[in-house]
N, C-alpha and C positions, 0 to 999 in steps of 0.2 A: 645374706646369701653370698655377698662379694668374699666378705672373710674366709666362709665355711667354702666356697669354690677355690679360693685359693692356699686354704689348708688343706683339702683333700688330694691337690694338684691335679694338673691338664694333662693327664696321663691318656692313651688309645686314641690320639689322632695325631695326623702326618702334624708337624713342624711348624706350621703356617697355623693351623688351627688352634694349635696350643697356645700360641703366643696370642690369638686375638681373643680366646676364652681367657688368658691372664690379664690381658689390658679390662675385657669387658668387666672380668671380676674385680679388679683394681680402682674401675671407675663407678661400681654399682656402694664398692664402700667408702670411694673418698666422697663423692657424691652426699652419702646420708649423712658422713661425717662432717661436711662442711655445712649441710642445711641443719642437723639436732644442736652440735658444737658451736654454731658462729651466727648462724643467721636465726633461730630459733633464740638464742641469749640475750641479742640483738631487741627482737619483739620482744621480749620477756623483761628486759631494760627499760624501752620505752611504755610499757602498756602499767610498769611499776611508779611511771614521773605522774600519771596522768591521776585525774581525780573522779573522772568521767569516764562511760563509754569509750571505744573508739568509734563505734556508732552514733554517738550522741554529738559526733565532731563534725563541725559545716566540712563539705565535700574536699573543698580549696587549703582547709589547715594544714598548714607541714609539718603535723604529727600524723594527719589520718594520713596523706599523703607518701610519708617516709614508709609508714606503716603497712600501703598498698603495696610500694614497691620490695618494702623486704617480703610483705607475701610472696607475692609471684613471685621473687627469689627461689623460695622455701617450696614453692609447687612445682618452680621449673627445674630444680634441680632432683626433687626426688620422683618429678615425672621422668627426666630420662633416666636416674636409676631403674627403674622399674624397666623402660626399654632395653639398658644393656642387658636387664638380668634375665629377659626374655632370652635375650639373644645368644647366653650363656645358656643358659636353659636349651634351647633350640641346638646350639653346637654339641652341648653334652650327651642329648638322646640322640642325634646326630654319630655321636662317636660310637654312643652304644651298640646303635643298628651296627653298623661298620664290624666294631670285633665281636658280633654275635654269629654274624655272616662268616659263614669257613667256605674258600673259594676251591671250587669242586671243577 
């Protein structure tokens, strides 16, 4: 969505809004890009060294351990994607109302 919002461009609202519907599109795709591309390769590295489970791993081990923490990485960065892209979402129907409205 960040890509496809900021290929179609922040066209039909004032100045201010365009610029935070291009930041929010900007952060909806680096966002997914840093958690598929880096953090996702990351898991996918270590869960490759292992010969078990990561389930199978006592709580305290600093593979399940690294392993928790690249999750929540991967969950908190494509949870707030999903937030900007609300909020690109919300500015864009937002715009739309605006120039559907012809001021009488």
């Amino acid at each position: 969505m960040g890509l496809a919002s900021l290929w179609l461009g922040v066209s039909g609202a004032s100045t201010s809004t365009r610029g935070v519907r291009a930041v929010c599109a900007a952060g909806v795709a680096a966002c997914c890009a840093v958690a598929q591309l880096v953090v996702v390769q990351r898991i996918e590295r270590l869960r490759a060294r292992l010969t078990t489970s990561i389930e199978s791993l006592a709580p305290n081990d600093p593979v399940r351990m690294t392993f928790g923490r690249l999750h929540a990485l991967s969950v908190a960065l494509l949870g707030f994607a999903m937030i900007l892209a609300v909020v690109v979402l919300l500015l864009s129907w937002r715009a739309g109302l605006a120039s559907s409205v012809s001021p009488e």
